[in-house]
Structures are given as C-alpha cells and as structure tokens.
PAFIGU-590092 format. One line per 5 residues: their letters; for each residue x, y, z of N, C-alpha, C, O. Coordinates in pm, whole numbers. Layout:
a> X Y Z X Y Z X Y Z X Y Z ~ ...
//
This chain:
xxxxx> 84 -119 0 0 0 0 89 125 0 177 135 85 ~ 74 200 -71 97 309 -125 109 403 9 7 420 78 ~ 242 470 49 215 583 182 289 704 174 388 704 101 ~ 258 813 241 308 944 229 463 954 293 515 903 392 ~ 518 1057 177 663 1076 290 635 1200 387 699 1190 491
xxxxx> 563 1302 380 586 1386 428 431 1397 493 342 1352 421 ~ 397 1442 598 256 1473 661 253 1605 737 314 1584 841 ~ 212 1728 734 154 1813 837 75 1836 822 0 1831 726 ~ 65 1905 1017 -128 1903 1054 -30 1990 1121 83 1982 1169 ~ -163 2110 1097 -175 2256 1151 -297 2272 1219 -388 2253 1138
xxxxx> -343 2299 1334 -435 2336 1403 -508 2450 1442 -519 2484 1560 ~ -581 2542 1299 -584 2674 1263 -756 2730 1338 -800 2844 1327 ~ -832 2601 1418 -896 2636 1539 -907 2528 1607 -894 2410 1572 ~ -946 2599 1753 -916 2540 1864 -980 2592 1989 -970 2715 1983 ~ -1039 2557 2095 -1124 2631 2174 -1020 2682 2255 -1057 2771 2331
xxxxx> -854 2640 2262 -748 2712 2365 -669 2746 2233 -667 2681 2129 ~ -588 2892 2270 -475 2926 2239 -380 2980 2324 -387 3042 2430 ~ -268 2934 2235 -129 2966 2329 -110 3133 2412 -181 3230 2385 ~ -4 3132 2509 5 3280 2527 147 3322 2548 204 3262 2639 ~ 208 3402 2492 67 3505 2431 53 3528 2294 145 3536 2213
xxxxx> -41 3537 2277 -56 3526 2084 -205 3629 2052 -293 3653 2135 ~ -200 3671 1928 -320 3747 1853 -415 3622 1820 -532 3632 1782 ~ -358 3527 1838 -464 3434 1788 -598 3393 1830 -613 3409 1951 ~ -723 3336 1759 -828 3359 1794 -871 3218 1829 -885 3134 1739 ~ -891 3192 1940 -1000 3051 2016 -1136 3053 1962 -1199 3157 1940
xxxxx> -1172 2951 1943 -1352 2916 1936 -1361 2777 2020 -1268 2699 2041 ~ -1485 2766 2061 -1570 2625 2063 -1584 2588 1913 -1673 2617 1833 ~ -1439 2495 1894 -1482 2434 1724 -1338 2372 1698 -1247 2381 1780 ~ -1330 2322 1602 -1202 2270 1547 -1179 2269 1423 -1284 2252 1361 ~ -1047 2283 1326 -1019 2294 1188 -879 2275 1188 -807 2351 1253
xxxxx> -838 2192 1128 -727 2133 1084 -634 2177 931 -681 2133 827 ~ -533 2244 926 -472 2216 759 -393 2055 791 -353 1996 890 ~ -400 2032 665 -352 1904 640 -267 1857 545 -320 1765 483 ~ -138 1886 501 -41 1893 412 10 1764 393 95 1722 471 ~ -46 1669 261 37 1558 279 103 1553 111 42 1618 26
xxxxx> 252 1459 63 327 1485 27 383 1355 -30 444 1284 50 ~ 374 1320 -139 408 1171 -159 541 1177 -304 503 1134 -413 ~ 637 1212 -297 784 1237 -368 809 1135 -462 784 1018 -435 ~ 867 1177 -597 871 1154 -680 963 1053 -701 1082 1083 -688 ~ 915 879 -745 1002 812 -734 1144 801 -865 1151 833 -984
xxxxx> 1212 757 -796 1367 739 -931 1319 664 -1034 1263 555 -1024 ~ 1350 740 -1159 1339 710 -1271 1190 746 -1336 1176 724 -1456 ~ 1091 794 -1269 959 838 -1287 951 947 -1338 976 1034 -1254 ~ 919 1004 -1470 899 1103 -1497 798 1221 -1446 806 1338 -1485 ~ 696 1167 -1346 593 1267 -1261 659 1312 -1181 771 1264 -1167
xxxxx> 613 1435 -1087 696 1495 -1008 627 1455 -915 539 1370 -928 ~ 670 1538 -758 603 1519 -638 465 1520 -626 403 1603 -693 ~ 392 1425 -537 230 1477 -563 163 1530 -459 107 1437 -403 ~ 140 1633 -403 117 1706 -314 -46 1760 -305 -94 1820 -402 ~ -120 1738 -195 -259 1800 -161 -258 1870 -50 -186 1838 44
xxxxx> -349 1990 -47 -357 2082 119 -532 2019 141 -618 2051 59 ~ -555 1953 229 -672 1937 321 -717 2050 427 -650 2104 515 ~ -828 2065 397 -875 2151 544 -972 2043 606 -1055 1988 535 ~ -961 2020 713 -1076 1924 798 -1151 1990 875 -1108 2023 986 ~ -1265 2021 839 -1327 2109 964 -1309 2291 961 -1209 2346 916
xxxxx> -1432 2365 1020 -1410 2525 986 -1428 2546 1131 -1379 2649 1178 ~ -1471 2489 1186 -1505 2598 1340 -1630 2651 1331 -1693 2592 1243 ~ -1671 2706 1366 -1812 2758 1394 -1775 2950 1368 -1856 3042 1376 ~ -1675 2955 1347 -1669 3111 1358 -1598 3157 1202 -1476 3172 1205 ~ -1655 3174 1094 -1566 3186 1003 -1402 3307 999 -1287 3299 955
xxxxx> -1496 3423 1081 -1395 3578 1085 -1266 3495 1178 -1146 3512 1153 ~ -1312 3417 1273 -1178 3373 1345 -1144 3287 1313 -1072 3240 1401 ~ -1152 3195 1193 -1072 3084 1124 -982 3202 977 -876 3187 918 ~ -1061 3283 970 -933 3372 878 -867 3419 914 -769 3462 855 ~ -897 3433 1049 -782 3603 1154 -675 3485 1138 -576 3493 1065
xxxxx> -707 3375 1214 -573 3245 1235 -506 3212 1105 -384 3223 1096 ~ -604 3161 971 -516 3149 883 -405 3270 854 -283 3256 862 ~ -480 3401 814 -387 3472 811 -240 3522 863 -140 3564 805 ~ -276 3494 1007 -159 3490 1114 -65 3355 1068 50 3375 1030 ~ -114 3228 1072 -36 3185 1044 52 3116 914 132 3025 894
xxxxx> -13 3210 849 70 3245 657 -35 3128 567 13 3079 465 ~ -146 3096 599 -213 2971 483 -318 3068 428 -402 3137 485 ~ -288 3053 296 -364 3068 205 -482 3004 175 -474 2883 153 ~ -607 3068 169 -739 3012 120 -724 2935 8 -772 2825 -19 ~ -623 3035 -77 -623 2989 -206 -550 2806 -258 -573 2715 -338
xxxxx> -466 2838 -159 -369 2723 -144 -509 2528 -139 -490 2418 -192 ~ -600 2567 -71 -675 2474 -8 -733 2413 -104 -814 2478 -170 ~ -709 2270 -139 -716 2154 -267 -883 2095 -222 -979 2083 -298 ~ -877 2068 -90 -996 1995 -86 -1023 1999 49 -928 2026 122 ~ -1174 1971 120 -1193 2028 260 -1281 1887 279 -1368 1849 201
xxxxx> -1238 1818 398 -1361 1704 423 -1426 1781 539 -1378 1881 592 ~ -1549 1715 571 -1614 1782 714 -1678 1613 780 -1748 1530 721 ~ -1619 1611 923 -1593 1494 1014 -1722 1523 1065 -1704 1498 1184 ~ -1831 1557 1056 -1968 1545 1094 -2047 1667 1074 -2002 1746 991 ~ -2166 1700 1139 -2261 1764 1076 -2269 1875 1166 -2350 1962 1136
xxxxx> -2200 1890 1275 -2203 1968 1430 -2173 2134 1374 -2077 2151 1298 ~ -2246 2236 1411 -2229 2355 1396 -2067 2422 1404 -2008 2504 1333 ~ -2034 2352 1517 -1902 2379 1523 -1794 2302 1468 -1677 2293 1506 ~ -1845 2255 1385 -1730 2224 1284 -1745 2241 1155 -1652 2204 1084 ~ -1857 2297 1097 -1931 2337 986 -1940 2452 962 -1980 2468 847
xxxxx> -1920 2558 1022 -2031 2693 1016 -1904 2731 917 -1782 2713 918 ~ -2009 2797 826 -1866 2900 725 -1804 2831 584 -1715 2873 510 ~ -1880 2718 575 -1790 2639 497 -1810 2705 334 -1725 2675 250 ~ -1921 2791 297 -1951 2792 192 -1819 2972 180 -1756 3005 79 ~ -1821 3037 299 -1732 3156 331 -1566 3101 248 -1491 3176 185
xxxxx> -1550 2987 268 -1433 2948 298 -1427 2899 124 -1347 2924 34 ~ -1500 2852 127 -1474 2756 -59 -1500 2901 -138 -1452 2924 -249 ~ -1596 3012 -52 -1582 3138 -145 -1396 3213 -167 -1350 3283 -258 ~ -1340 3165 -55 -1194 3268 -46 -1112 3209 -122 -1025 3267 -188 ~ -1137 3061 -120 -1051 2970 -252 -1036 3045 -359 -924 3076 -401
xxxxx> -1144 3082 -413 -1140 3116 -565 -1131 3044 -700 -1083 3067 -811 ~ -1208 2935 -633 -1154 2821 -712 -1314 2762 -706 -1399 2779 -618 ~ -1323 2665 -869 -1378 2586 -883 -1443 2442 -833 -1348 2397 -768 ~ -1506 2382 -828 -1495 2257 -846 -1390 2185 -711 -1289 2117 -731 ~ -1434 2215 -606 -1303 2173 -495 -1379 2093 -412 -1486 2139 -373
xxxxx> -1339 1961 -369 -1386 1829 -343 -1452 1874 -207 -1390 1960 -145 ~ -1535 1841 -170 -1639 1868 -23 -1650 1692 -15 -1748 1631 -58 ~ -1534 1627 45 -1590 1484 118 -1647 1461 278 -1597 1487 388 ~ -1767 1404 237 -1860 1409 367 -1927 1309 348 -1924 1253 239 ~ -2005 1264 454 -2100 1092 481 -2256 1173 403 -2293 1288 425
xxxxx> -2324 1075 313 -2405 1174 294 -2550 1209 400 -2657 1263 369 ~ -2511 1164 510 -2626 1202 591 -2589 1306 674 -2639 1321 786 ~ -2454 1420 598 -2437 1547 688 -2537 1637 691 -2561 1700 794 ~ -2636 1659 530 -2733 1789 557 -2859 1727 637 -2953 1807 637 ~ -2882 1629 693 -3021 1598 770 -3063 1706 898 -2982 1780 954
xxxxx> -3203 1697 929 -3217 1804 1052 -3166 1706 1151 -3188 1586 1165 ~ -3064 1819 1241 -3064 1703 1396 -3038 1822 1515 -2978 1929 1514 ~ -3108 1753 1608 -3141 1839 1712 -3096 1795 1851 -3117 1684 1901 ~ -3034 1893 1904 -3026 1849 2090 -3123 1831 2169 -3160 1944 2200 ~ -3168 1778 2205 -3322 1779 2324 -3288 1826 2492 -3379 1859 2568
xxxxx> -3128 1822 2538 -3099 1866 2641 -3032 1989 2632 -2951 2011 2542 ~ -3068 2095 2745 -3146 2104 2823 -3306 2184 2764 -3414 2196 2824 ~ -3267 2227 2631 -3383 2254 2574 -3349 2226 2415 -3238 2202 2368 ~ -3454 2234 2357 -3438 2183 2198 -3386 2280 2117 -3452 2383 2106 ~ -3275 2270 2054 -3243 2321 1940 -3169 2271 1826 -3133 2153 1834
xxxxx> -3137 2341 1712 -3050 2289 1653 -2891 2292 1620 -2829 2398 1620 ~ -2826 2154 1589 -2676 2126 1593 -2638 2116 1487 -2518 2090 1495 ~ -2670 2122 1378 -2617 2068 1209 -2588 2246 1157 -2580 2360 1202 ~ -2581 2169 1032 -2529 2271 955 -2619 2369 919 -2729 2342 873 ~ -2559 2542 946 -2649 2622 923 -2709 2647 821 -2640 2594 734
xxxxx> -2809 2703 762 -2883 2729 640 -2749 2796 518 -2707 2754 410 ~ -2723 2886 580 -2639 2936 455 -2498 2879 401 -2428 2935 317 ~ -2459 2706 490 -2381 2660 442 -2431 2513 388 -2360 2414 370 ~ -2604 2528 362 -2699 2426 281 -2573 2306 156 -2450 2306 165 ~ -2621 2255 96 -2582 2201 -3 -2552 2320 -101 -2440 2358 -133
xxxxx> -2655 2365 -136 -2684 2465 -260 -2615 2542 -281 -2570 2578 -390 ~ -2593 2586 -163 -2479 2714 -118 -2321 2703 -149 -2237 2787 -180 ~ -2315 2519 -119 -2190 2481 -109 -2141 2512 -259 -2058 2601 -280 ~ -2183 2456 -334 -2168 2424 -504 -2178 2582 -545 -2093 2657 -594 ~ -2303 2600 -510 -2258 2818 -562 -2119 2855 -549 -2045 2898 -637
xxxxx> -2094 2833 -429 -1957 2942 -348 -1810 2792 -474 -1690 2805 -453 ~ -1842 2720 -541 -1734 2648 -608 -1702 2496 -541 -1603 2430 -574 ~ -1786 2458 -456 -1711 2351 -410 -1770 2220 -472 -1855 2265 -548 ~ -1772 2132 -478 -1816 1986 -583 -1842 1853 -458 -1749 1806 -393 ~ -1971 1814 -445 -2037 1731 -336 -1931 1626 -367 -1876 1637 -476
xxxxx> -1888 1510 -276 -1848 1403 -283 -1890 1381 -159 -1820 1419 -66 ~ -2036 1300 -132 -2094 1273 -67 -2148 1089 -2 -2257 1039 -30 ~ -2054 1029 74 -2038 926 41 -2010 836 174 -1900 848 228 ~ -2101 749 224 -2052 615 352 -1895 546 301 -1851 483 397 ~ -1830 542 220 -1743 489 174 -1575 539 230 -1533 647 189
xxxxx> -1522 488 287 -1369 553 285 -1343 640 111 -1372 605 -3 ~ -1292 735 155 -1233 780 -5 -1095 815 13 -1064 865 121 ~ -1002 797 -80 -881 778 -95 -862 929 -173 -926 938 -277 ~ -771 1063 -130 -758 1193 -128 -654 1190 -218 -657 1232 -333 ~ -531 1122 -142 -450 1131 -256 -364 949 -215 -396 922 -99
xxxxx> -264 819 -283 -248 763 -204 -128 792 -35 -26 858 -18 ~ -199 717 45 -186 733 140 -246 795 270 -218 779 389 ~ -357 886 194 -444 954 310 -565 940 201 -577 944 78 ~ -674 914 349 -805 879 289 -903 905 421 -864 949 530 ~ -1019 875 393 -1111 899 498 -1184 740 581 -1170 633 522
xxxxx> -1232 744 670 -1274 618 719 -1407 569 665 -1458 457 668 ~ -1449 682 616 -1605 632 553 -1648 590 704 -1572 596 801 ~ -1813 535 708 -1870 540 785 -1804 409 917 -1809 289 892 ~ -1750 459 1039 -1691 415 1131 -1794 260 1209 -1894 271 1280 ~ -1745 160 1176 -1842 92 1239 -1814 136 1412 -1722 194 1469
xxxxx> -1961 68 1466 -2005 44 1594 -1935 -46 1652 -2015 -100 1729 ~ -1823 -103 1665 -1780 -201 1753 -1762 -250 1891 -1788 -364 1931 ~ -1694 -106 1990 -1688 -81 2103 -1768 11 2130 -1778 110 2058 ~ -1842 -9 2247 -1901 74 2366 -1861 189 2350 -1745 216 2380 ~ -1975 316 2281 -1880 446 2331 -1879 503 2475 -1995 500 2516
xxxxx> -1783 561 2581 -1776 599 2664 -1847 747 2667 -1882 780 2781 ~ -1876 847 2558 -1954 953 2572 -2048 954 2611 -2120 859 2578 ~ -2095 1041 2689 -2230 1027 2777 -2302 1204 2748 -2245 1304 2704 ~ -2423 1189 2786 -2472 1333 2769 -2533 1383 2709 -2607 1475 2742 ~ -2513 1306 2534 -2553 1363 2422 -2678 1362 2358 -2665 1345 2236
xxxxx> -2807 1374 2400 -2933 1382 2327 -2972 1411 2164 -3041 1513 2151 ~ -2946 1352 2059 -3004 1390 2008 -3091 1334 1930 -3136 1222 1954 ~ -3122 1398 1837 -3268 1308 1736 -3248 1365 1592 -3191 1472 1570 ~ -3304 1279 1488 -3315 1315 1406 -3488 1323 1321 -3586 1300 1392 ~ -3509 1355 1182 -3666 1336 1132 -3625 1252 1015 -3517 1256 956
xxxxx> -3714 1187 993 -3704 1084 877 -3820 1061 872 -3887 1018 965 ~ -3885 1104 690 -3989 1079 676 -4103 1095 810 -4171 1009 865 ~ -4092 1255 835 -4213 1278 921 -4181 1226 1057 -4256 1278 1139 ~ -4102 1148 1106 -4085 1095 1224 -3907 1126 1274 -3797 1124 1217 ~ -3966 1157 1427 -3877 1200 1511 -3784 1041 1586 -3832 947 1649
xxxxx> -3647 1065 1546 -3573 936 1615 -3442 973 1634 -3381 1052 1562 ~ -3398 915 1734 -3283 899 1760 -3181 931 1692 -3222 925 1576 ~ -3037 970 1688 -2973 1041 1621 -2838 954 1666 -2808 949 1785 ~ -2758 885 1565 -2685 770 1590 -2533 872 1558 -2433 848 1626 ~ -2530 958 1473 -2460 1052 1427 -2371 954 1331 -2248 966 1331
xxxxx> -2425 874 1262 -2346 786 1164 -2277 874 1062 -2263 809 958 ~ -2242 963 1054 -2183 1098 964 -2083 1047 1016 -2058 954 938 ~ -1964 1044 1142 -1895 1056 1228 -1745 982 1159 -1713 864 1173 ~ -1684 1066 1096 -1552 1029 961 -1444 1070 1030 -1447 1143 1128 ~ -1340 1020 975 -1203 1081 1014 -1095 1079 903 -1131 1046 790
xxxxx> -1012 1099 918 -896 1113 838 -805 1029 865 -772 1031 983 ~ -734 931 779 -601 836 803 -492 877 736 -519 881 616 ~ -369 914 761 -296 895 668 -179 799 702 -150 809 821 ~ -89 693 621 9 649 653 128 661 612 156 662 492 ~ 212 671 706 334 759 666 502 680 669 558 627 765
xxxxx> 528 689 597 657 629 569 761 609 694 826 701 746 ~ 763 515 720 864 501 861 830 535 978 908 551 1072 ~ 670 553 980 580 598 1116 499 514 1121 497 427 1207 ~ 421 525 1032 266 428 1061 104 508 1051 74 592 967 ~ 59 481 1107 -56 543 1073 -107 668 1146 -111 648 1268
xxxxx> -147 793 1109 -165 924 1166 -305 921 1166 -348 910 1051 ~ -395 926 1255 -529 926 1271 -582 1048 1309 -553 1074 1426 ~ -687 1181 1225 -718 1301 1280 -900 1278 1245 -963 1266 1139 ~ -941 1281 1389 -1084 1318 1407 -1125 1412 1478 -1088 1458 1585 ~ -1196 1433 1417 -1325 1519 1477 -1350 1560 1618 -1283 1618 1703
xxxxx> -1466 1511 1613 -1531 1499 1779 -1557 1311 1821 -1572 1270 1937 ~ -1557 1252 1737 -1525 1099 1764 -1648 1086 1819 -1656 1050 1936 ~ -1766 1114 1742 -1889 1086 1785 -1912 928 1782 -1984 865 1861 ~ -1836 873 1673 -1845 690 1674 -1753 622 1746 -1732 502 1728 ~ -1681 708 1849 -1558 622 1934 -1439 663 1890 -1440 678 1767
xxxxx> -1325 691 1947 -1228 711 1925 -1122 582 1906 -1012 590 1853 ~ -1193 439 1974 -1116 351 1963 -1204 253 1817 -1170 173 1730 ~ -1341 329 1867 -1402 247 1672 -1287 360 1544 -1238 306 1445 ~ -1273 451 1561 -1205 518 1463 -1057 430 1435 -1020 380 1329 ~ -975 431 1590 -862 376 1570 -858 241 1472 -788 229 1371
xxxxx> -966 129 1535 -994 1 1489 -1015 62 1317 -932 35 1230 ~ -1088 113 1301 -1102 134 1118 -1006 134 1068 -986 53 977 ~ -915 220 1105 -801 282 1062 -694 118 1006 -648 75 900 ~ -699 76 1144 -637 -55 1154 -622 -138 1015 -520 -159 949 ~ -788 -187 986 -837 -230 944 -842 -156 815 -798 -245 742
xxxxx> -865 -53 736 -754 -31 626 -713 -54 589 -720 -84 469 ~ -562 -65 724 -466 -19 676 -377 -152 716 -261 -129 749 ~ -423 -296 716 -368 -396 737 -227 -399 753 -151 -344 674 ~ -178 -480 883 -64 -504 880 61 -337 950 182 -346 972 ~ -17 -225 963 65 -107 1007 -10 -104 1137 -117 -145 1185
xxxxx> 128 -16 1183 67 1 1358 29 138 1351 54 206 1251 ~ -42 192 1471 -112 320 1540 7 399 1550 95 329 1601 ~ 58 543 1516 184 603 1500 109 742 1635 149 768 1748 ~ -14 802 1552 -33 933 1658 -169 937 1600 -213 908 1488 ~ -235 990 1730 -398 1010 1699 -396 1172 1716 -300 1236 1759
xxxxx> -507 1220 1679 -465 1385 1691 -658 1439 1680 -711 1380 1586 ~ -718 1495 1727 -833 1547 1727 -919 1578 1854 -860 1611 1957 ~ -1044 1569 1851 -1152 1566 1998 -1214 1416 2031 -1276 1343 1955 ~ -1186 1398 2144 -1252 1235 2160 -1371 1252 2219 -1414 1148 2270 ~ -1459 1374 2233 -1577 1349 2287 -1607 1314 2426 -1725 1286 2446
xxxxx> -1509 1309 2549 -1525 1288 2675 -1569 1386 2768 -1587 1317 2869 ~ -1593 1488 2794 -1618 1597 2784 -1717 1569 2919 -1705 1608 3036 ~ -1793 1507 2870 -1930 1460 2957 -1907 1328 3027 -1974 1320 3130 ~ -1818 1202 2996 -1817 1096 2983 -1771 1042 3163 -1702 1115 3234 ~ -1819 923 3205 -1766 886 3346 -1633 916 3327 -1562 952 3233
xxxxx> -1620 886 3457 -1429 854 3526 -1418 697 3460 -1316 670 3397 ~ -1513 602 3472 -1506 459 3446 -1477 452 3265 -1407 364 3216 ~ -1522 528 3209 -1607 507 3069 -1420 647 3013 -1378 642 2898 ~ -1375 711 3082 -1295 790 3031 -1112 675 3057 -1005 658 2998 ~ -1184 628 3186 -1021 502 3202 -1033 384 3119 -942 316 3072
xxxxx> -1144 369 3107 -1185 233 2975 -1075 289 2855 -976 224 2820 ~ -1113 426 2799 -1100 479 2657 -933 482 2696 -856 413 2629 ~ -901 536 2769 -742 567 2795 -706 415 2743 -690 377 2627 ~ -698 344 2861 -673 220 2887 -622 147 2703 -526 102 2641 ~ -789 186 2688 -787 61 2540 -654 165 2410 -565 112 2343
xxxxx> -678 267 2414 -612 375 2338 -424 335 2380 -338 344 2292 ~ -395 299 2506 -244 293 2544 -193 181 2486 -78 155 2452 ~ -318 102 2478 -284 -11 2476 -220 -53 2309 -149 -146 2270 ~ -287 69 2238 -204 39 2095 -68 101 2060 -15 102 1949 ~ -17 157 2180 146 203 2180 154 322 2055 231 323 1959
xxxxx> 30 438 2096 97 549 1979 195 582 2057 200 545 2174 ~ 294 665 1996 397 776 1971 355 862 2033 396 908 2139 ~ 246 899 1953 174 1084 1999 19 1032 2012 -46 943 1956 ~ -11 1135 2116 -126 1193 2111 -190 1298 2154 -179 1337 2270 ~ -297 1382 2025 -302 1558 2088 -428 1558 2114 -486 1473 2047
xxxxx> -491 1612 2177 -648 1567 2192 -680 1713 2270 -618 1766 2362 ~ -814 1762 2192 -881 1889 2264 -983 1880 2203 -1027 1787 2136 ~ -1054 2050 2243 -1197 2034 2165 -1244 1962 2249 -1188 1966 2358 ~ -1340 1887 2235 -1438 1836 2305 -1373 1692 2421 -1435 1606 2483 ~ -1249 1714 2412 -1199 1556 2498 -1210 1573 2635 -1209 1482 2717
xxxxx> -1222 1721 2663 -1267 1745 2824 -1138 1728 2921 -1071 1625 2914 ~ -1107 1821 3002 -1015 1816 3089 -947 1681 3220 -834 1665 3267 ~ -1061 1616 3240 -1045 1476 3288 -963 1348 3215 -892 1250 3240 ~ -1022 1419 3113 -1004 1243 3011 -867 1325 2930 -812 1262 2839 ~ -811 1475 2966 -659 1521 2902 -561 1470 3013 -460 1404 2991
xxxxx> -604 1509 3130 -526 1463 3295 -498 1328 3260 -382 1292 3277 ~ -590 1235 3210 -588 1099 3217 -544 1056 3103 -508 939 3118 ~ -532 1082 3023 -392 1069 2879 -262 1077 2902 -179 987 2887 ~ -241 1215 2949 -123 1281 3026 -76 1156 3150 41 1121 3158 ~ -135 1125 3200 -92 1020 3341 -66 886 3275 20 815 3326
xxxxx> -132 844 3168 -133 728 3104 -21 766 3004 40 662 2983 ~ 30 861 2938 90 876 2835 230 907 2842 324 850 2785 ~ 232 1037 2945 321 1079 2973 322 1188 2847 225 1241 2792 ~ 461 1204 2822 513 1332 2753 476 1278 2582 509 1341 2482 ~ 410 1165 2582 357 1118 2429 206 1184 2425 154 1180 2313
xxxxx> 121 1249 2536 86 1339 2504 74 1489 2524 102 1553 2625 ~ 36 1524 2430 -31 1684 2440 -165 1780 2393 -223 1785 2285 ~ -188 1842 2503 -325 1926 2432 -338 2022 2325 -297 2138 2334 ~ -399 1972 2217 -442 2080 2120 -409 2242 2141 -396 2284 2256 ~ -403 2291 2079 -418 2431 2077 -396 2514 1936 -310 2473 1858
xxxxx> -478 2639 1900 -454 2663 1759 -346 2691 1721 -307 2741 1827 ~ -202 2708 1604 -97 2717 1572 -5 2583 1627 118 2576 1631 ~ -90 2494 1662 9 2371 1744 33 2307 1595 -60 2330 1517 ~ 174 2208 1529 207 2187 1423 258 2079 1479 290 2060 1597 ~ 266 1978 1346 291 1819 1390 309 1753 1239 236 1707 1152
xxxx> 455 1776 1261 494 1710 1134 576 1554 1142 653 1521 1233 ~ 532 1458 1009 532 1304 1030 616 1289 870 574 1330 762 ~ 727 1227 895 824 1173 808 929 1082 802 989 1094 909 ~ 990 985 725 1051 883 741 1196 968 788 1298 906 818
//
C-alpha cells in the first residue's frame, strides 16, 4: 500500500490558544492538512502534493484572523472534508470555498451530513449545519459534493474512514439527540462521524478526528483495518469525553495505550479529565491541542 513521505497538521482552530498570541479561540475545530508523496527514481511525474482543510469551526472571521496569522492561504486549499454535521465544525464552509477562488473543490462528507438534527438537552435546538452553508450554497460558493458512507482515498496514502463501524461501547455520555425521517422524530446515531487516516513512511498510521462521535477507539480500529498489517503512530483530534464517566474515560485511555501510539493531541471536546488521564497514562507522548500547534510526520 501506497504511503506518504511527508505529513503536516496545523491546528488553525481550537477552543485554547497559546500565550501570548493574537490568535483567535472558538468552541470548534479545523485542521490544515499537508500531505506529500515524492517523486520516485526514474519516474517522470513529479512530487504529488494536496492541502486538506478538515473542519471550519463555527466562527468563520476567526478561522481567517488564524489562517492569516499563520501564513495559509485560502487559495492554497485543494480539498476540505467535514468529520460530521455539528455547527461547530461546519459553520462557514460555503465563506471558505468562497476565499478559494476556485472551482470545483472536493467537499468529502458521509451523505447524511445535511439531515435536521437536534439536541433535546437542556432545551431543543438545533446542531447541524447552518442554512447558509446548505448544499446549494456549497456548489454556488465552487465547491463539488463528494458525498459518500465509503472511505475515499484523497490522494495515495491519506483517505477517509467512511462510515466508522459500531464495535466498542462508546464511553460519551450526555448527548441527546434526534433526528426526522420521513415525518418521524428518532434517535440520532450521528453515523456521519468520519475521520482522516494517513500512513506515513517510517511511522505508521496518523489518525485526525473530529469529535469521535463513533468512538475514538471504533475510529482507531477502522483505521487498523484499512490499513492492514501497520501500527497506530499518533492520533490527533476531539474524543468526545467531555461529559463521559471517570469509568467510561479510564476504559477509553486504557484501550487507546494499549495500541502504543507515539503521539497523542487531543482537545476540543476531549474534556479536561479524560486530558489529565492521557497525560498520566501517556506521559510526555501526550499533548493538548491548541490553535498554531504543528505536527509534522516523516521517514
């Protein structure tokens, strides 16, 4: 299987930033994603290179203040996946494919991101994607649906998990929601819930999610399973603990140590308990998110 030499992940939002910095925090997360696969001897193609954005944040003005600050170009941005349907990781997206300037730029997503879905605690509202970053909107502002349950392969070596099976128990607790289908109100499984793999030359496998609405250790297992035969290198995103027991947050540690990453960065929604309890389990293999945090993976 085909793998990247070069990988960075830029963390251009983040609900903490460093200090001291101009930089701007949200409740949200967005990732650049630079991966890099070099031109082999005797091949007349050159290097093959893609920029990923994963995720916008919920605040578009403060995902540009950050890009800007930290030198990325709108224009630069090849293709944007979105790891679920949550306001705060959505809002802006059609803002953002507008600054591209560009055509036709891949939007990979599960296709049950535009459905209505709603919180029921502590009062009802809505969590999905706002009206003005609709479908319709998306394709106006230049971007091209690739809408799909399927892993999709970006460039080789990085691809998406497609829809994460259910395997393990998730430890998240808290989360109410529902969806409508055909006139009827149900339960909300958040089967949207994608991530990003890439595997990297003389590392192994780099895993970046979301909010890990399907498990952070069902994500890991996908990944696995892929990516046959490679080990867990660094996980990097929100695991959703936030809300989750002490029992249900040492489970997740526990099973997560147990695959011997390298690294792991975890914020956003992973909640301060279940960072203490990485950190104690991990040691200096991990660290907390924050926006401008950079994490580069190479043989």
């Amino acid at each position: 299987m085909e793998k990247l030499d070069y990988l960075r992940v830029l963390v251009l939002a983040e609900n903490t930033v460093p200090f001291p910095t101009a930089l701007l925090g949200q409740h949200g997360l967005s990732f650049l994603i630079e991966g890099r696969k070099e031109k082999e001897k005797g091949k007349e193609r050159g290097n093959v290179e893609l920029r990923v954005v994963m995720d916008v944040g919920q605040n578009h003005e403060a995902l540009a203040t950050n890009m800007e600050l930290l030198n990325v170009s709108s224009c630069d941005i090849d293709a944007i996946v979105l790891s679920h349907c949550h306001y705060d990781h959505t809002s802006g997206i059609a803002a953002l494919l507008a600054a591209t300037k560009k055509r036709d730029v891949p939007l990979i997503a599960h296709p049950a991101i535009f459905r209505p879905h709603f919180i029921t605690k502590p009062v009802l509202r809505s969590l999905g994607i706002r009206p003005e970053d609709r479908a319709e909107a998306l394709v106006a502002a230049g971007g091209v649906l690739l809408l799909t349950s399927d892993p999709v392969q970006l460039m080789p070596g990085l691809m998406t998990t497609g829809e994460v099976p259910r395997v393990t128990a998730d430890a998240k607790e808290g989360l109410s929601v529902i969806t409508v289908t055909e006139g009827r109100a149900a339960a909300d499984n958040l089967l949207d819930d994608i991530a990003l793999i890439a595997c990297v030359k003389g590392k192994g496998l780099v895993v970046i999610a979301g909010c890990s609405h399907s498990g952070i250790i069902n994500i890991v297992k996908r990944a696995l399973a892929l990516f046959p035969g490679e080990k867990l290198y660094a996980v990097l995103g929100g695991f959703h603990l936030v809300e989750a027991s002490q029992q249900g947050i040492a489970s997740t540690v526990d099973e997560l140590t147990g695959f011997a990453p390298a690294l792991v960065a975890a914020g956003h929604c992973t909640g301060f308990k279940a960072q203490a309890a990485l950190y104690n389990s991990l040691g200096d293999r991990f660290v907390p998110l924050h926006v401008s945090a950079e994490f580069i993976f190479s043989e």
